[in-house]
Each structure stands twice: as structure tokens, then as C-alpha cells.
C-alpha positions in Angstrom: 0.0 -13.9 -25.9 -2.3 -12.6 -23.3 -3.2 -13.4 -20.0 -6.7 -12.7 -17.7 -6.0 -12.7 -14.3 -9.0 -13.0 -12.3 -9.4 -12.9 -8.3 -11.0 -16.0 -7.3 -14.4 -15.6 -5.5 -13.5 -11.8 -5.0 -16.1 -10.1 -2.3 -16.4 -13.2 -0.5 -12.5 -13.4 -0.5 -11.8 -9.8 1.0 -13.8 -10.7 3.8 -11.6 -13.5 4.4 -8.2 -11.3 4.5 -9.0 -9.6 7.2 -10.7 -12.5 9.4 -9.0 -15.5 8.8 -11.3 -17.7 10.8 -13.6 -17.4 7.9 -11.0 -19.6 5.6 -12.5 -23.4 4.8 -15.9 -22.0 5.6 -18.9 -20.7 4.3 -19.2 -17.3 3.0 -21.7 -14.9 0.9 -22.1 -11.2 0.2 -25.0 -9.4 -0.2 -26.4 -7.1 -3.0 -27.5 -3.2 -2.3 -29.9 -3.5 1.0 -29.0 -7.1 2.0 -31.0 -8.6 -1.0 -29.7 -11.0 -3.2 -26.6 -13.4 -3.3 -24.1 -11.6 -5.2 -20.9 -13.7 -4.4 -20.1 -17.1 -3.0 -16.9 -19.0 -1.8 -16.3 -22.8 -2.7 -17.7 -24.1 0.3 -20.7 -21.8 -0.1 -21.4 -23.2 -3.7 -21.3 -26.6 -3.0 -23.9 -26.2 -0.4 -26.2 -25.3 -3.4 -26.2 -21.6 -2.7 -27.0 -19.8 -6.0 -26.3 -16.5 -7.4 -28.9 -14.0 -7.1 -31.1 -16.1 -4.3 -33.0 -13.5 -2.6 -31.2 -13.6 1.3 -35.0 -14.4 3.1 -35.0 -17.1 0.8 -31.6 -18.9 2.4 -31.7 -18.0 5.9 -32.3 -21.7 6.9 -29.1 -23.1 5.3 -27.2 -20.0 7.0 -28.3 -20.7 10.4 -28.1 -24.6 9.5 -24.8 -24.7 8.2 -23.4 -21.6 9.9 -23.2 -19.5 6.7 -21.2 -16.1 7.3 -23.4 -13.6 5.9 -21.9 -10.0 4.8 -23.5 -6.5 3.2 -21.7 -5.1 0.2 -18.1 -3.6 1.7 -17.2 -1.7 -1.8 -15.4 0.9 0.2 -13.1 -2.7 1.2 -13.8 -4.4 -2.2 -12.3 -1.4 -4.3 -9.5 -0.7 -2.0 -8.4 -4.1 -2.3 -9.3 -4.3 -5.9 -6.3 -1.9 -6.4 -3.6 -3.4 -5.1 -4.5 -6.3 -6.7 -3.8 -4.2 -10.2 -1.0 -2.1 -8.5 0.8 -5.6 -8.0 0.0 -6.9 -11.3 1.2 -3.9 -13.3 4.6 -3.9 -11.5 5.1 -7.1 -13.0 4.3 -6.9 -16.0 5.0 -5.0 -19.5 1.0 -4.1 -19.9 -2.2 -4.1 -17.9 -5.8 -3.3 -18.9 -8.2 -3.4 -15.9 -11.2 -5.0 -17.0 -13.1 -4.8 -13.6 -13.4 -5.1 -10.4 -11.7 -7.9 -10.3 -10.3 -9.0 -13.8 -7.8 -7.8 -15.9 -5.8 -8.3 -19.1 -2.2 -8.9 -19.8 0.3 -8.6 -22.6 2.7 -10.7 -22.8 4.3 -9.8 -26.0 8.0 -10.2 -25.8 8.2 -12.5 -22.6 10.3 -15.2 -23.4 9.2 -17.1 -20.0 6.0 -16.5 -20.1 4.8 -19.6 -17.2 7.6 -18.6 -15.2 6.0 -14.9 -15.0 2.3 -16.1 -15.0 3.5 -18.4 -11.7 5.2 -15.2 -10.2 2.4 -12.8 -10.8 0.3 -15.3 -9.0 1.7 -16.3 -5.8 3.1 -12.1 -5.6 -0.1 -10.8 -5.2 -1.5 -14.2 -3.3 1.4 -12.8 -0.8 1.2 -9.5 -1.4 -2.7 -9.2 -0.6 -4.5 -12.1 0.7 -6.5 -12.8 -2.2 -5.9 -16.1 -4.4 -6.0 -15.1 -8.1 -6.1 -17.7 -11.6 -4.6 -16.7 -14.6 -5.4 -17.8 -18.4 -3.0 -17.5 -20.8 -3.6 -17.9 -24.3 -3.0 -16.2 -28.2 -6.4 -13.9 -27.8 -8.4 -12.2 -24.9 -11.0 -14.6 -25.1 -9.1 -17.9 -25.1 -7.3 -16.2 -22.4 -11.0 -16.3 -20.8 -11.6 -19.6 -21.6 -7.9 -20.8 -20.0 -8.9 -19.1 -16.8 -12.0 -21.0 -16.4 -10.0 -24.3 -16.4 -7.2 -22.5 -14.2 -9.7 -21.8 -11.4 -11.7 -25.2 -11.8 -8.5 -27.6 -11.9 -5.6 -27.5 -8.8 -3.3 -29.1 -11.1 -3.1 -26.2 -12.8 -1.7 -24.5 -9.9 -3.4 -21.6 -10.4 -2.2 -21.0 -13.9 -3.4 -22.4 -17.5 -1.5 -22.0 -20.9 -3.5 -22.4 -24.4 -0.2 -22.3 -26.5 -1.1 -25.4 -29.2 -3.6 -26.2 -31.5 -4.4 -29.4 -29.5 -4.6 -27.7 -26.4 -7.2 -25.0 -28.4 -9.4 -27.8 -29.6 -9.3 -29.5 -26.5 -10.4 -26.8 -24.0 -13.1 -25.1 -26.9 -14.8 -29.0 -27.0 -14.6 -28.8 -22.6 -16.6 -25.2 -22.8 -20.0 -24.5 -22.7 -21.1 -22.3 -25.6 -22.6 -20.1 -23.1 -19.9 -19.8 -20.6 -17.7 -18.1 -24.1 -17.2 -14.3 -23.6 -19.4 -11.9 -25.3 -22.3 -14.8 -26.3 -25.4 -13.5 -24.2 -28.1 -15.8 -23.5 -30.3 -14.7 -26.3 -27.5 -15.8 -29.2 -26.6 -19.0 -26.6 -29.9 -20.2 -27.0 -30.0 -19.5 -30.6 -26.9 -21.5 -31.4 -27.9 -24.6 -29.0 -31.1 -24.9 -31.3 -28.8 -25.2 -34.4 -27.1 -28.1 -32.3 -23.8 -25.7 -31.3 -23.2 -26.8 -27.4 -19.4 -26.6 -27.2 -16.8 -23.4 -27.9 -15.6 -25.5 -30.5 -19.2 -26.4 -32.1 -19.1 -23.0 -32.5 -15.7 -22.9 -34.3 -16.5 -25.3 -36.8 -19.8 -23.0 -38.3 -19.1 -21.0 -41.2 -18.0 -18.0 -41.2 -20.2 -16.8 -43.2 -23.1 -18.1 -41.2 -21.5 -16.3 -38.1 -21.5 -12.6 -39.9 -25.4 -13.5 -41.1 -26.6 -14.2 -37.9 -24.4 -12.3 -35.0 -23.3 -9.9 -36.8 -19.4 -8.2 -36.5 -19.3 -8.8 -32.5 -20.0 -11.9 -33.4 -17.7 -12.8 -36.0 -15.4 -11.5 -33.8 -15.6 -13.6 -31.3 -15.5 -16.9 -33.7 -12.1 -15.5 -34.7 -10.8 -14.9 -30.9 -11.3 -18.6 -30.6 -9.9 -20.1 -33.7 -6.9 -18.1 -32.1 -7.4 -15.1 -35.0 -6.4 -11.8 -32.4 -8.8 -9.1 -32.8 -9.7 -7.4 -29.7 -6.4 -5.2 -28.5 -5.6 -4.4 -25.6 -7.0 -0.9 -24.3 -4.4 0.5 -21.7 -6.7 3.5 -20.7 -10.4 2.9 -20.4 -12.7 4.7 -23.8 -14.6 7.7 -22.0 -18.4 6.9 -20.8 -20.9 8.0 -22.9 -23.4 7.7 -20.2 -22.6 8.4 -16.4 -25.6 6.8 -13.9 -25.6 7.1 -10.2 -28.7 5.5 -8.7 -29.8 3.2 -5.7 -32.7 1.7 -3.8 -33.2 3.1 -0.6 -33.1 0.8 2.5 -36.8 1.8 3.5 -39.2 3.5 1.0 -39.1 7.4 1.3 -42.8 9.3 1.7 -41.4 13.0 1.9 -39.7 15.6 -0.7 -36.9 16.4 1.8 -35.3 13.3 1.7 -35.6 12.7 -1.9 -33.4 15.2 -2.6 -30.6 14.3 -0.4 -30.5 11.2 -2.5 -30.9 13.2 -5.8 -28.3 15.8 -4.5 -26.1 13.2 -3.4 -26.2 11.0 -7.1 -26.1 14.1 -8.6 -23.0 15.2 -6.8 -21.7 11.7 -7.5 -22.0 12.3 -10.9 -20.2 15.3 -11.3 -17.5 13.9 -9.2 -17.0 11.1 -12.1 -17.4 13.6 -14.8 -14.1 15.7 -13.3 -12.3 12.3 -13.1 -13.0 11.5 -16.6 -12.1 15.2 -18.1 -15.5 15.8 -19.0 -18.9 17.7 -18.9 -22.5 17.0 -19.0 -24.5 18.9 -21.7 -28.0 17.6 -20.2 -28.7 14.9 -17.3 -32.1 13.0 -16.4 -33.5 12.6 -13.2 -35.6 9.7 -12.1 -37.6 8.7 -9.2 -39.7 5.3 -8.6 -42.2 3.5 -6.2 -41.6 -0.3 -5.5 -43.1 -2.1 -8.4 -43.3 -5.2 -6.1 -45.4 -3.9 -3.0 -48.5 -3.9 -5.7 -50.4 -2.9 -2.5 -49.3 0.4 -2.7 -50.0 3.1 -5.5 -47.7 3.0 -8.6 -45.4 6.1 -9.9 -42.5 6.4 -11.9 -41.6 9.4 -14.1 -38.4 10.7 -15.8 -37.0 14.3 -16.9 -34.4 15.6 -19.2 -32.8 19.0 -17.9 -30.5 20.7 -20.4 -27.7 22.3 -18.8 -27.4 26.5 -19.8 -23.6 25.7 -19.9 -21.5 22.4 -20.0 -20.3 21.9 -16.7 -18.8 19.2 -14.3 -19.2 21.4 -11.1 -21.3 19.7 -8.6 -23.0 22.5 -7.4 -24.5 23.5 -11.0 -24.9 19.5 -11.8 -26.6 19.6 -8.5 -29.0 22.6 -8.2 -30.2 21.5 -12.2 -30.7 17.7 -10.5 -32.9 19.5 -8.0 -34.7 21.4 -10.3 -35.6 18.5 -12.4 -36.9 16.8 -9.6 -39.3 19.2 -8.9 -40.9 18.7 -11.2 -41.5 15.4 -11.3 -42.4 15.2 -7.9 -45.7 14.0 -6.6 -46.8 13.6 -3.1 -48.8 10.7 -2.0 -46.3 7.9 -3.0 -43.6 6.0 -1.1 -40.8 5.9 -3.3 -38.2 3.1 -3.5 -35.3 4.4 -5.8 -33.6 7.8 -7.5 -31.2 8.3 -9.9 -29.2 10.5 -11.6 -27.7 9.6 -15.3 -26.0 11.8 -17.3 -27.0 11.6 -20.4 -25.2 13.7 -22.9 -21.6 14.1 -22.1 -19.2 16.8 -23.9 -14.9 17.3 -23.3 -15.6 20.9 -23.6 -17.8 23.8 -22.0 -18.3 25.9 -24.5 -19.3 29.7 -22.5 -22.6 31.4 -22.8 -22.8 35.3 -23.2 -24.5 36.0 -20.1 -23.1 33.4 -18.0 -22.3 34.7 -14.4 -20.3 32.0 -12.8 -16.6 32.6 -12.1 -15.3 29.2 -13.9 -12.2 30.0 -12.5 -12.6 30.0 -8.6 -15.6 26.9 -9.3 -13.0 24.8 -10.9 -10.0 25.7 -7.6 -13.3 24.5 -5.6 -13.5 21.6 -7.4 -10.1 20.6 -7.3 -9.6 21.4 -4.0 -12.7 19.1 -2.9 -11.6 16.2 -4.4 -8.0 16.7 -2.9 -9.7 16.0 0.1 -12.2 13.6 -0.6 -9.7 11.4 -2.0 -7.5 11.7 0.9 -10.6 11.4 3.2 -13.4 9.5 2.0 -16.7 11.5 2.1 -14.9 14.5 4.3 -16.7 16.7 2.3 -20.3 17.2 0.8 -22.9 19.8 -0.4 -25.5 20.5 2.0 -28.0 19.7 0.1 -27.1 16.2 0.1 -27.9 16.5 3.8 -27.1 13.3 6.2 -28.4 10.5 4.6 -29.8 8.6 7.6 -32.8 8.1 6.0 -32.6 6.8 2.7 -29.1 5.1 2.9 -28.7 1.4 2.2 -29.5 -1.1 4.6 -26.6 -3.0 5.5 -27.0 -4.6 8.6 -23.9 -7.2 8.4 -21.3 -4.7 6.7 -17.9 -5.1 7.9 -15.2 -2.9 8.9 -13.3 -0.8 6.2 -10.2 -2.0 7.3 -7.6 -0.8 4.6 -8.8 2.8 4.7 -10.4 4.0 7.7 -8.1 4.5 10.9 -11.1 4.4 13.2 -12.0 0.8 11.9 -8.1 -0.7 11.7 -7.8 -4.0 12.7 -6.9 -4.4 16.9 -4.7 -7.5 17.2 -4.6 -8.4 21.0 -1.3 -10.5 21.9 -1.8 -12.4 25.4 
């Protein structure tokens, strides 16, 4: 059996922790630069709220029905986001973090398997402020479909078990076929015209039909919910094939300088995931772009791929080729909106080049050293190339406090 435990209305739910007065009311995060609805709580959803509505677009309801309004807090959100998983994987035999704020659980060999589904729950409810539902069923994505009806239903208490054919058929026939885990909207809108609407309209096509039309992933996925396990669980995450930093700036950049602090910075960022990963970029692309939107304004976006002499995940090599790349695919004359830095041929070796002049050695104690100390302090240290950031940074006007890892921003309780 496995189980998807899921963190009920997550962003909007870490903002609650840490200021109760927001519980029973209206909440909403932001996107990047305050722009579009990314999360909602319950109270926020039945108000009509959307996901994705642009923020100018809703100021109204805020003011009118005193809508707390936050930016993106992911220094908060990911913080949070691992205790979450740190309590989850104390309790049980096997854990595969599926995001932010999902993961997957094997329950093979529980005998009890409610009793522990109920405790996992209310331990990290207590454990963390943040209410989580868990599905429970023979494959990952009935698992998905029980934790839709775990979150939707109270009577569930928070936890939904598909362990009978009856209850199979019953919650497949209850499911949209586009709310069903892996079918995009392209295949959902395919299957509605053949008359499949329900999970379980799905189940009943052939087989056949299935591999024809949606290929493997597809078939797959008819199998997971005819209760047929074929997805495993994956305790470590597969290495990225592709590695991209990028972000829109909070006002549009005119000048080189600033640029590249945001391209040094991405670039920097980059390398930073490469080390964590055990890895090395063989060649990275650099990208810079005007605001497609503001069609007042001249238009300019243009790419570069810059091979990399020697495999590395140093920073300041991933860095100073970043740089390069950028100039020369700079052009003055244009406000620009949005960098990035992808890498986008990744190698678990650096193979050494006859005439290459860097001490590996001392770059990689560097290395090492830095992130020591950026992961004990967050963003203690940084190139100087990546400079201070005031200008390009995101704007996020209503961000909250990091309250679980900063000491200057700790809560203050004040007992009268």
C-alpha cells in the first residue's frame, strides 16, 4: 500500500503558524514580484479567488473582505517544508519527497496501516502547525486520488483508505478525468471528446486503445488505477538533467552592470545545485529578455551556449563563463525584464585538460568550505560579482518574517 501525504493549502498555511490571528480568515500568496495568486486558504476560495489571478486584478475583494495578502516567503515555505518530511520519515518505514509539499509513503509490512496514517497526521499537525491529508491506497496514483477525497471530506478525518474494489470504483466514478495524476490538459480534453469524464470512464477503455493513443505513460497510468502497481517508489531523487536558475526582476533593468549581478548570481546558484547533486556542467546557456507585455517598448531576447574548457561545478569558473556569455549577447538600448542561467549539459565527472591551470584541489576546499557556511548562514557568503542585488531583486512588498531561520526576525511574544 502507499500513502500521499499532502500539506493542506501549504504557503498560505505557513503564514498562519506563525500568526495565528490569520486562522478562519482569508489568506493568499503571491507569485515572484507580487503578481499572480499562487495559493489560497478555504476561506479565500470560497470567496471566488482563483489561482493565477493577476493581484491588481483582486485588490477590491482584498480590501472588501479584508484579504491578508503575502509575497512568496520560500526561505519560510522550505524551512517548514522540512520538518514536515523530517516528521514524516521518523514514522514511517519509507519516504519519497515528491515536493514542496507532497510526499509518498510505503507502507509495505504495516499491519495497522489507519492506525499509523491517523498518527502521522495529527504528529506533524502538532509537531508543526500545518494540517496535512493523507491517501492511502494499492498504487501512487489511487493514493492521489484518496487524498483528494481526504482533504474535501471532514469525515474522513483527515485520512482516506482505497483498500476494496468497491471503494476503487466508487471514488474513480467521483473523479474528474482531469483531476487523475499524470493526464495533462491536452490528453483530458482528448478523452472528454471520446465521452471519458470520470477516472473510471477511463478504466473501462481498452487497453489497447490506451497504448495507441497515450502511449507507455499512459498505459501506465490506466494500470495505477485499475489498482495494477507500476510506478515504485524512488527513495533518492534521479539526478537533473537540466539545472535552471532564472527570475523576473522587480523593475526592468536598462544598464550592463546590473545584468550581471543577476547573471553572476543564477549562475552561482547553479553551481551551488550542481555540488549538491555530485555533478558538473559540460556547457550552460545564458539568456536575457525584454517584457514581451510592455509592447510600447523595443523587443529583444537572445540566447547563448558556452562550452565549458573543463567540467566543473565551481562557481567562480561557472560564473566568469556565465559572464562571458552574456557579453555577448548584450545589447544596449533595451530595458530588460528577466535573466537566466540553465545548465544544459550536465556530466558526474570532470575529466582534466592538458593545459588546465586551476588548482582543483584548493577550488574544491573553497567550495566546500562556502557551502559549510552558507548552509549554516543563509547567503553569508557571495562572489563579488554578484554584487548587492538592490536593483534587480524581486519585489516583494508584503513578505513576511523568516521566522524559523533568521534570529534577527524570531518571533517577540510580549506577556503583560
Amino acid at each position: 500500500m502507499f500513502g500521499l501525504i499532502d500539506c493542506n493549502n501549504f504557503y498560505a498555511s505557513c503564514e498562519r503558524v506563525f500568526n495565528p490571528a490569520l486562522n478562519g480568515k482569508p489568506v493568499v500568496v503571491l507569485s515572484n514580484n507580487d503578481g499572480c495568486v499562487i495559493a489560497r486558504s478555504n476561506e479565500s476560495k470560497a470567496l471566488g479567488i482563483k489561482m493565477g489571478t493577476p493581484y491588481y486584478q483582486i485588490k477590491q475583494e482584498v480590501e472588501r473582505h479584508g484579504i491578508a495578502v503575502f509575497s512568496s516567503n520560500y526561505v519560510l515555505y522550505g524551512d517548514m517544508s522540512s520538518r514536515v518530511m523530517s516528521i514524516v520519515a521518523e514514522c514511517v518505514p519509507e519516504i519519497e519527497v515528491y515536493s514542496i509539499d507532497e510526499s509518498f509513503i510505503n507502507f509495505e509490512g504495516i499491519e495497522d496501516i489507519a492506525g499509523l496514517g491517523q498518527m502521522v497526521v495529527k504528529r506533524v499537525c502538532k509537531g508543526t502547525g500545518i494540517p496535512v491529508s493523507l491517501g492511502i491506497a494499492p498504487t501512487k496514483t489511487l493514493a492521489k486520488v484518496a487524498n483528494k477525497f481526504a482533504k474535501k471530506y471532514e469525515a474522513y478525518q483527515r485520512v482516506c483508505i482505497i483498500d476494496s474494489e468497491e471503494k476503487r470504483i466508487k471514488a474513480l466514478q467521483l473523479t474528474e478525468i482531469g483531476d487523475v495524476w499524470g493526464i495533462g490538459r491536452r490528453h483530458a480534453k482528448r478523452l472528454m471528446s471520446q465521452g471519458v469524464t470520470t477516472a473510471y470512464d477511463f478504466t473501462q477503455l481498452s487497453q489497447a486503445w490506451v497504448r495507441k493513443n497515450m502511449t507507455v505513460v499512459g498505459e501506465r497510468i490506466w494500470k495505477e488505477l485499475r489498482g495494477i502497481s507500476c510506478i515504485d517508489m524512488e527513495s533518492a531523487p534521479p539526478p537533473r538533467k537540466q539545472i535552471c536558475t532564472s527570475r523576473s526582476f522587480g523593475k526592468m533593468i536598462v544598464d550592463y552592470d546590473n545584468l550581471s549581478e543577476a547573471v553572476a548570481t543564477h549562475a552561482a546558484t547553479c553551481a551551488s545545485k550542481l555540488r549538491q547533486q555530485g555533478a558538473y556542467a559540460a556547457s550552460l546557456m545564458v539568456f536575457i529578455l525584454t517584457n514581451r507585455f510592455r509592447e510600447d517598448l523595443p523587443q529583444y531576447h537572445k540566447s547563448i551556449i558556452v562550452k565549458c574548457p573543463t567540467a566543473t561545478c565551481d562557481s567562480l569558473e561557472i560564473v566568469k563563463h556565465a559572464l562571458m556569455g552574456l557579453k555577448q549577447i548584450y545589447m544596449d538600448g533595451y530595458s530588460y525584464k528577466k535573466a537566466g542561467v540553465v545548465i544544459t549539459e550536465i556530466t558526474s565527472c570532470a575529466q582534466m585538460q592538458l593545459f588546465d591551470d586551476v588548482d582543483r584541489d584548493k577550488r574544491e576546499r573553497l567550495m566546500t568550505a562556502m557551502d559549510r557556511i552558507n548552509g549554516k548562514y543563509t547567503g553569508a557568503l557571495k562572489l563579488a560579482a554578484q554584487g548587492s542585488g538592490k536593483e534587480w531583486q524581486l519585489k516583494r512588498d508584503m513578505l513576511s518574517q523568516r521566522f524559523s531561520t533568521n534570529l534577527n526576525e524570531i518571533m517577540i511574544v510580549r506577556c503583560k
